[in-house]
LOTI-168963 format. One record per residue (C-alpha): residue in three letters; residue number from 0; x, y, z. Coordinates in nm, 2 decimals. Each point is the difference from the previous one (the first is absolute). Example, Ala and Ser with C-alpha at 12.3 -4.5 7.8 and 13.67 -1.06 7.14 Angstrom:
- r / k / X / Y / Z
- ALA / 0 / 1.23 / -0.45 / 0.78
- SER / 1 / 0.14 / 0.34 / -0.07
//
This chain:
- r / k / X / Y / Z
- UNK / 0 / 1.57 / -1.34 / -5.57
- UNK / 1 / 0.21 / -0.27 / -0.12
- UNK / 2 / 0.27 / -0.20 / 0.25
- UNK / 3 / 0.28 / 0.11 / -0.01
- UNK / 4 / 0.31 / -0.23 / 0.05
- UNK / 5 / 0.27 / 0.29 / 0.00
- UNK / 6 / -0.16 / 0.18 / 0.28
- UNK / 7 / -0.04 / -0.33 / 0.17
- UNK / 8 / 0.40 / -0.03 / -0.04
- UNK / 9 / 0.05 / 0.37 / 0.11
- UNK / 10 / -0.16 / -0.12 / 0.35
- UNK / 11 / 0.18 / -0.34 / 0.02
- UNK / 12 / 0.35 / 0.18 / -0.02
- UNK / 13 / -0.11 / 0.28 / 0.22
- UNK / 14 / -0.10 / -0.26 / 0.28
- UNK / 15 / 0.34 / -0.19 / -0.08
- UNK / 16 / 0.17 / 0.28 / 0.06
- UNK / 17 / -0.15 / 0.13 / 0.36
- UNK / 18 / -0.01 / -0.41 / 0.09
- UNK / 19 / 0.38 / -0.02 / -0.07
- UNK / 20 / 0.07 / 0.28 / 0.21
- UNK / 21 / -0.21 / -0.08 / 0.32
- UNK / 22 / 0.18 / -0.23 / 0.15
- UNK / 23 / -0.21 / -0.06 / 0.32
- UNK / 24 / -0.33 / -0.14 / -0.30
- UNK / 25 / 0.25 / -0.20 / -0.21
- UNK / 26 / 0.19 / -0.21 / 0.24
- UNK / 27 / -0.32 / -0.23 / 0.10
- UNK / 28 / 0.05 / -0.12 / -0.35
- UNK / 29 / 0.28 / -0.20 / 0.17
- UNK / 30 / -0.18 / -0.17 / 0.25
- UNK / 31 / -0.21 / -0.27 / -0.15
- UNK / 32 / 0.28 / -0.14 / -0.19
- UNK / 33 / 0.24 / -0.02 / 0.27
- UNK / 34 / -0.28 / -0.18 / 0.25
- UNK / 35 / -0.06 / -0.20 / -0.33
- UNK / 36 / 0.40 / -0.08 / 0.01
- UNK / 37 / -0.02 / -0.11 / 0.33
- UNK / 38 / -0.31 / -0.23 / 0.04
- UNK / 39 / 0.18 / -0.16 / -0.35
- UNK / 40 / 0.34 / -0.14 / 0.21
- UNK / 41 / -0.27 / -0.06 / 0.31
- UNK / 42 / -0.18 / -0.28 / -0.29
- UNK / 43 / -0.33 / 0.16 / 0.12
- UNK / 44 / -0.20 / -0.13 / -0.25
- UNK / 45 / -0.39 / 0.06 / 0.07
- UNK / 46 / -0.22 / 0.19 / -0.23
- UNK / 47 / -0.09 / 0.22 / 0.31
- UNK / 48 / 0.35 / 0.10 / 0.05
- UNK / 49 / 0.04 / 0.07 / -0.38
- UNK / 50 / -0.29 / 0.20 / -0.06
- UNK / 51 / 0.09 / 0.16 / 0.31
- UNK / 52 / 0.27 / 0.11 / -0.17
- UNK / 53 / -0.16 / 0.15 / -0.30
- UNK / 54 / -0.29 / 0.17 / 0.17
- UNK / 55 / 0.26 / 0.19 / 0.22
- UNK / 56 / 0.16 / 0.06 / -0.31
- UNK / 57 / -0.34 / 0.15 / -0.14
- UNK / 58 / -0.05 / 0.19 / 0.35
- UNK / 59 / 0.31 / 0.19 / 0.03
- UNK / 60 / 0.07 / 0.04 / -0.39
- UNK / 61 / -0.35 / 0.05 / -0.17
- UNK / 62 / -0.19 / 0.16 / 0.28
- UNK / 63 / 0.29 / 0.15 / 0.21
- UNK / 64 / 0.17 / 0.15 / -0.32
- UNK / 65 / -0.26 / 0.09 / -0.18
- UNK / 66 / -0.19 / 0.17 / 0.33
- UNK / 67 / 0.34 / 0.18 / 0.04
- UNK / 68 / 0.05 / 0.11 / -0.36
- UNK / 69 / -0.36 / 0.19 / 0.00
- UNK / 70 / 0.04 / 0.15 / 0.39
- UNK / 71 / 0.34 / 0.15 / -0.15
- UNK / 72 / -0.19 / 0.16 / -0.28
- UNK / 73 / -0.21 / 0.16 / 0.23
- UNK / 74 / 0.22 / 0.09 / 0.25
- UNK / 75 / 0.18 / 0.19 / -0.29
- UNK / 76 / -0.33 / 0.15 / -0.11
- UNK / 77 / 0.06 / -0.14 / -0.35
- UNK / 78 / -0.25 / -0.26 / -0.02
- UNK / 79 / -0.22 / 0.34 / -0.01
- UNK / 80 / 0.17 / 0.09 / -0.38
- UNK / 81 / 0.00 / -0.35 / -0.09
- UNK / 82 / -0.41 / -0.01 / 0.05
- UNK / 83 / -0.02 / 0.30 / -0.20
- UNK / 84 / 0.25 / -0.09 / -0.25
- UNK / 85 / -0.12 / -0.12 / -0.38
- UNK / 86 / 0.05 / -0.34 / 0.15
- UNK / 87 / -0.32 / -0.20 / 0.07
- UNK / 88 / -0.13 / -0.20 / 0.28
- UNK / 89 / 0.11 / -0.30 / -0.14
- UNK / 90 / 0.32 / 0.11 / -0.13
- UNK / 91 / 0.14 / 0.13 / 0.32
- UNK / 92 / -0.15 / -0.30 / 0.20
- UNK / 93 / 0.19 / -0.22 / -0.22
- UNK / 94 / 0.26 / 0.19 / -0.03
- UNK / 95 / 0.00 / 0.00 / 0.40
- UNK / 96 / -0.05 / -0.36 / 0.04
- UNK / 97 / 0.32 / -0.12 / -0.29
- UNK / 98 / 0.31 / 0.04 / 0.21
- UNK / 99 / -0.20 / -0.16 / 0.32
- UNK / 100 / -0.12 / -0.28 / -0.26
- UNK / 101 / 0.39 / -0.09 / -0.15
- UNK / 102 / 0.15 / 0.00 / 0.38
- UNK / 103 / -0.26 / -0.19 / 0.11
- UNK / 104 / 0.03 / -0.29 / -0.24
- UNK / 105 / 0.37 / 0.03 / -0.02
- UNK / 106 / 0.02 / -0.07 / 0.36
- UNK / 107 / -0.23 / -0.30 / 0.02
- UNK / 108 / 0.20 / -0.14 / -0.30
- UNK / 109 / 0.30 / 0.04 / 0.22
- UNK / 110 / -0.17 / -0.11 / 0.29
- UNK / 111 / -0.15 / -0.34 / -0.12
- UNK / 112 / 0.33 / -0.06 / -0.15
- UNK / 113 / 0.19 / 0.03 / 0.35
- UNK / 114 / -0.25 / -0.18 / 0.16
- UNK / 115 / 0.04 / -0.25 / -0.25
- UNK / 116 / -0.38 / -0.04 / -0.04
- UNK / 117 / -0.11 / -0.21 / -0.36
- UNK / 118 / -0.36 / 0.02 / -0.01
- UNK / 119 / -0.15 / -0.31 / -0.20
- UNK / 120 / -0.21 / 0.24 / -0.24
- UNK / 121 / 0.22 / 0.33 / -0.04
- UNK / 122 / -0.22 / 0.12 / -0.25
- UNK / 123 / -0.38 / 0.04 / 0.25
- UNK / 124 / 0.27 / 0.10 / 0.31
- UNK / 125 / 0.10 / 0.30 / -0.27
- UNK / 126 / -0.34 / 0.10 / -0.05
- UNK / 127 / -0.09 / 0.02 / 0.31
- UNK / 128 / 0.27 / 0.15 / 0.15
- UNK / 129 / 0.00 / 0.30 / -0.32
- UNK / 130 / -0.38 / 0.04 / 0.13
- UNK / 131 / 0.06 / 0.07 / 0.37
- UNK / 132 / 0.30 / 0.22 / -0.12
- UNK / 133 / -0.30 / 0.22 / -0.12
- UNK / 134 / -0.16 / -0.03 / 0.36
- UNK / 135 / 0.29 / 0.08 / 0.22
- UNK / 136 / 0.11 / 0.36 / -0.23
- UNK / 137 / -0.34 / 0.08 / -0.05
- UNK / 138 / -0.05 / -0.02 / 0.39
- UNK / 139 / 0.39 / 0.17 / 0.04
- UNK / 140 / -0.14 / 0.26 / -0.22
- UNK / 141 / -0.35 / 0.07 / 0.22
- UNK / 142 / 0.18 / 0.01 / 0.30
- UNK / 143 / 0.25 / 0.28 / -0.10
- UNK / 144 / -0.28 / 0.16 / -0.14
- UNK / 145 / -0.13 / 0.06 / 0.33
- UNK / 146 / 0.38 / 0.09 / 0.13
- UNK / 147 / 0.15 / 0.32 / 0.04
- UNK / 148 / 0.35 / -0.09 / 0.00
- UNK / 149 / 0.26 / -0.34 / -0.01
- UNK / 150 / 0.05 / 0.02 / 0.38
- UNK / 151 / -0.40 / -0.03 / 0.00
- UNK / 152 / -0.02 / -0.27 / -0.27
- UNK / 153 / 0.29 / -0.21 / 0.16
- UNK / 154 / -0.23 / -0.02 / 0.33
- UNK / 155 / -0.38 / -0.02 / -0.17
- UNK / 156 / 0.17 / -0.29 / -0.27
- UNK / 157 / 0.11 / -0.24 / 0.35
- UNK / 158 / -0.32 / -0.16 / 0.06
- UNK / 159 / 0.04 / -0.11 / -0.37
- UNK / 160 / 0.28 / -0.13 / 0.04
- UNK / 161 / -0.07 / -0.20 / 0.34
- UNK / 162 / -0.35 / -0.09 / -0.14
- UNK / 163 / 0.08 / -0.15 / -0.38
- UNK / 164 / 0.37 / -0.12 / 0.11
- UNK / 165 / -0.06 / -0.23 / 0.31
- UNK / 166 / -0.35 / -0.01 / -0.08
- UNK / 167 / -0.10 / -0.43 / -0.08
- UNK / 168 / 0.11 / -0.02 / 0.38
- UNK / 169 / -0.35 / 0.18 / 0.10
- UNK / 170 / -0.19 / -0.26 / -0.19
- UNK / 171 / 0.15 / -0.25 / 0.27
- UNK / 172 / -0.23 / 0.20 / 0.27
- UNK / 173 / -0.31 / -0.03 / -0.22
- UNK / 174 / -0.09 / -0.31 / 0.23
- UNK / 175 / 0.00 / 0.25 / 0.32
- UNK / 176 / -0.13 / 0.35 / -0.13
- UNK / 177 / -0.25 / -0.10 / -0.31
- UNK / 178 / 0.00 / 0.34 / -0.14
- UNK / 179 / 0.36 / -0.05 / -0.11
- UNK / 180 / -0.14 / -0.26 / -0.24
- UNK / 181 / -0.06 / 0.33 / -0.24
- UNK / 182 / 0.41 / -0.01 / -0.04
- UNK / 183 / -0.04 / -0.32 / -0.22
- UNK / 184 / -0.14 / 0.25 / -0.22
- UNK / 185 / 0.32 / 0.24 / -0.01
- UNK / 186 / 0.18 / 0.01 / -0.33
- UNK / 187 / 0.33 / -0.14 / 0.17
- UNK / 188 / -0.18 / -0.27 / 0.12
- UNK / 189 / -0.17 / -0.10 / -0.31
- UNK / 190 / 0.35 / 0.00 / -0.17
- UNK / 191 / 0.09 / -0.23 / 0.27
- UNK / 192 / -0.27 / -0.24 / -0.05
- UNK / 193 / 0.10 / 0.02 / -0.40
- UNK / 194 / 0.32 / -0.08 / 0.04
- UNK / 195 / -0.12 / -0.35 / 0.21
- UNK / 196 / -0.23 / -0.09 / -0.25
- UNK / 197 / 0.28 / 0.03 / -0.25
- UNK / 198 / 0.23 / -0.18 / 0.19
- UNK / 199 / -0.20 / -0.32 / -0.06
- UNK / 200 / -0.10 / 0.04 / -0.35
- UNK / 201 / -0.29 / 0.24 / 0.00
- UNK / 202 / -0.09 / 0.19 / -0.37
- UNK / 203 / -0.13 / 0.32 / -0.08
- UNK / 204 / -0.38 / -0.09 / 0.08
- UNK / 205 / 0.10 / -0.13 / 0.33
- UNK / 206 / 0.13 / 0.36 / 0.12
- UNK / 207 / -0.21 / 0.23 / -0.21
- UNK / 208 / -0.19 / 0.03 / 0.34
- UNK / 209 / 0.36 / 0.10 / 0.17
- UNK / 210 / 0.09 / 0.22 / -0.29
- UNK / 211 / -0.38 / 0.17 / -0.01
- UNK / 212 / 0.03 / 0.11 / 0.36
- UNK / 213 / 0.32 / 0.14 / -0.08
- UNK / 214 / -0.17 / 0.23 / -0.29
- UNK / 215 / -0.24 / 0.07 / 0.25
- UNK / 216 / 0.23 / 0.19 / 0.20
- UNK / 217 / 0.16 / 0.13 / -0.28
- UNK / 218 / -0.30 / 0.18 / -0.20
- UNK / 219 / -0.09 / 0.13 / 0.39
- UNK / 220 / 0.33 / 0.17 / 0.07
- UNK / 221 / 0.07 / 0.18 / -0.32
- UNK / 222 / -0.37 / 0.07 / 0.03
- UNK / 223 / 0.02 / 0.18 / 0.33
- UNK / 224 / 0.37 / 0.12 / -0.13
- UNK / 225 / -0.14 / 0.19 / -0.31
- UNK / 226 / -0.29 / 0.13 / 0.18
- UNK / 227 / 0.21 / 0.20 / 0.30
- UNK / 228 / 0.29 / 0.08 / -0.27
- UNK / 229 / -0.27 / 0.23 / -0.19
- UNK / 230 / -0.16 / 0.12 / 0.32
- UNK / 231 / 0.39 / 0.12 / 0.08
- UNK / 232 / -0.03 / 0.17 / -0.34
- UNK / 233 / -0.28 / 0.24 / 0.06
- UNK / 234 / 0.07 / 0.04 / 0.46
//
């Protein structure tokens, strides 16, 4: 079977259409930009602060968005005909994943633009931040796999959203608990530790470990995504 663009479109409007109308799932598309707006007139100016920023921006738009969109399907019992639809695995993931994708990036452009953040390299920061994109819907999409409605997906997505937003402040405890030196490891943190590099002049080969890490994560999630999405099709 062939991809299939149209039917990839027919999903994208459909998930426009029941995001527009849920207000309670769209209005945390508001939030990063408007913290954004006001660390800008505070001058905060640390890259900590920025990318603070942007991973709450992939936390509560990527995961939280996306987790909600699939949770609704569910609690609808449409996600059933959508699995057993012409559409194939990859169509309707990606079909799935698009809106989640555009709000996400839109609202980091915003974002970085109220926050007035100029990266020295905008062209590695791009590329890394497009990759963890991938991470953050393809973990919103496993988590409302496993949900059985948005009230349930709004509650299982918080630890995300503590976790990946406020989460280069654990690394500061690494010194006292030495297990929480696996958080160097998280994909927020590695974007992090990008952007510093960049800051003072680092290329491509001085982050491809940063940016391999972040694949890492990536191939894992939609791994684990695509396996429990066709275990849903057949339970």
């Amino acid at each position: 079977m062939t991809f299939s663009f149209k039917r990839v479109n027919a999903i994208l409007q459909k998930d426009y259409k029941d995001f527009s109308r849920n207000f309670a799932v769209s209005i945390v598309i508001i939030i990063p930009p408007i913290t954004a707006a006001i660390y800008g007139r505070m001058g905060i100016e640390s890259i900590d602060s920025f990318y603070m920023l942007i991973n709450m921006a992939f936390s509560m738009v990527a995961a939280f968005v996306q987790c909600c969109l699939i949770a609704e399907e569910k609690e609808k019992n449409t996600l059933r005909g959508l699995m057993l639809s012409p559409a194939s695995t990859s169509e309707i993931l990606t079909g799935k994943s698009l809106l989640s994708f555009i709000l996400t990036i839109g609202v980091i452009i915003f974002t970085v633009i109220l926050a007035e953040y100029r990266p020295q390299n905008i062209g590695l920061v791009t590329i890394a931040i497009i990759l963890s994109s991938f991470f953050y819907i393809g973990l919103g999409t496993l988590l409302g796999l496993f949900s059985k409605s948005v009230m349930e997906a709004s509650v299982i997505v918080l630890p995300v959203i503590i976790i990946f937003s406020i989460g280069s402040f654990i690394t500061g405890l690494a010194s006292q608990y030495p297990i929480l030196k696996l958080a160097n490891y998280l994909p927020n943190i590695q974007l992090i530790e990008l952007a510093k590099q960049v800051e003072i002049g680092a290329g491509f080969g001085d982050v491809m470990p940063n940016l391999g890490i972040i694949l890492v994560w990536v191939m894992l999630i939609v791994v684990l995504t695509t396996i429990t999405y066709r275990k849903r099709m057949v339970n």
